[in-house]
C-alpha positions as CSV (number, residue, x, y, z in Angstrom):
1,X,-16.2,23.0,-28.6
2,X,-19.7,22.9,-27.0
3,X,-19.8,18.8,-27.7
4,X,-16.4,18.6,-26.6
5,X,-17.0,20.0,-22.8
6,X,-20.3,17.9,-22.9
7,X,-18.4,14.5,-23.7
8,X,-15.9,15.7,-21.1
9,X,-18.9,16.0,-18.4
10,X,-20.6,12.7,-19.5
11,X,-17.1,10.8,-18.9
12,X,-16.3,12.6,-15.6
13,X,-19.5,12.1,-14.2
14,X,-19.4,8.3,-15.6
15,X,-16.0,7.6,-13.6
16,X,-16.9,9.1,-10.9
17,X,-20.0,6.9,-10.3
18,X,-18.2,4.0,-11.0
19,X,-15.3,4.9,-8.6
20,X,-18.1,5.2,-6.1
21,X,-19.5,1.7,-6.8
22,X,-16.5,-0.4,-5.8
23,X,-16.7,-2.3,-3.0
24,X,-14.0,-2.0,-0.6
25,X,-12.5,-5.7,0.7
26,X,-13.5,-7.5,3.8
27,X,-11.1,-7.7,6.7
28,X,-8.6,-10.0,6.1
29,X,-8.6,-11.5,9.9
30,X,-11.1,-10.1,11.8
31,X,-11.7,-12.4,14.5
32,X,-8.4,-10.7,15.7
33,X,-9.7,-7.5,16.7
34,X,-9.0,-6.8,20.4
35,X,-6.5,-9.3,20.9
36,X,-3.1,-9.3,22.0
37,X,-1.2,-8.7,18.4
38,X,1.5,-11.7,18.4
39,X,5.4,-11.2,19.1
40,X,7.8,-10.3,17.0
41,X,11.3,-9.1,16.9
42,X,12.8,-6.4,14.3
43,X,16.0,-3.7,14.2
44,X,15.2,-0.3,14.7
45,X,16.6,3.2,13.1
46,X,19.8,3.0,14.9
47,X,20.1,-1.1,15.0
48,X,18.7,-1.9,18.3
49,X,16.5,-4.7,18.6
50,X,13.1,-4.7,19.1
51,X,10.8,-6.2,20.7
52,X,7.0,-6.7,20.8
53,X,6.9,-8.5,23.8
54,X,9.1,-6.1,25.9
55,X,6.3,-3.6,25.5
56,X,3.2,-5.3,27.2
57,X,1.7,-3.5,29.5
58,X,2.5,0.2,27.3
59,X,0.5,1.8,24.5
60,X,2.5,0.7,21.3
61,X,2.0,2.3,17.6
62,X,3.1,0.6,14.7
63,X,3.3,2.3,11.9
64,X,4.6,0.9,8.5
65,X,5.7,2.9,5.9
66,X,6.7,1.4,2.6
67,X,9.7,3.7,1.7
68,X,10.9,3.6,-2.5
69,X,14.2,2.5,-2.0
């Protein structure tokens, strides 16, 4: 029982170091920060069209969810 709940405590502490030591990817486009994001065109909850480039001058949050259907 004792060697048991040590082995567990080695292997915890082991993952969690190495889920420490990852390194996390580099920006994918990073010259793009601060920039004007570029136009585009999708249909909202009730079907309307939207558009980015209707909103300039505005605050505008996107926000993408990845739903499981």
């Amino acid at each position: 029982m004792r060697n048991t709940l040590f082995i567990a405590l080695v292997l915890l502490s082991l993952g969690c170091a190495l889920a420490q030591s990852g390194s996390y990817p580099k920006p994918q486009i990073p010259q793009a920060t601060g920039k004007p994001a570029s136009d585009f065109s999708l249909k909202d909850q009730d079907g309307a069209t939207f558009n980015l480039s209707e909103q300039r001058g505005t605050w505008v949050l996107l926000y993408f969810y990845r739903g499981y259907w």
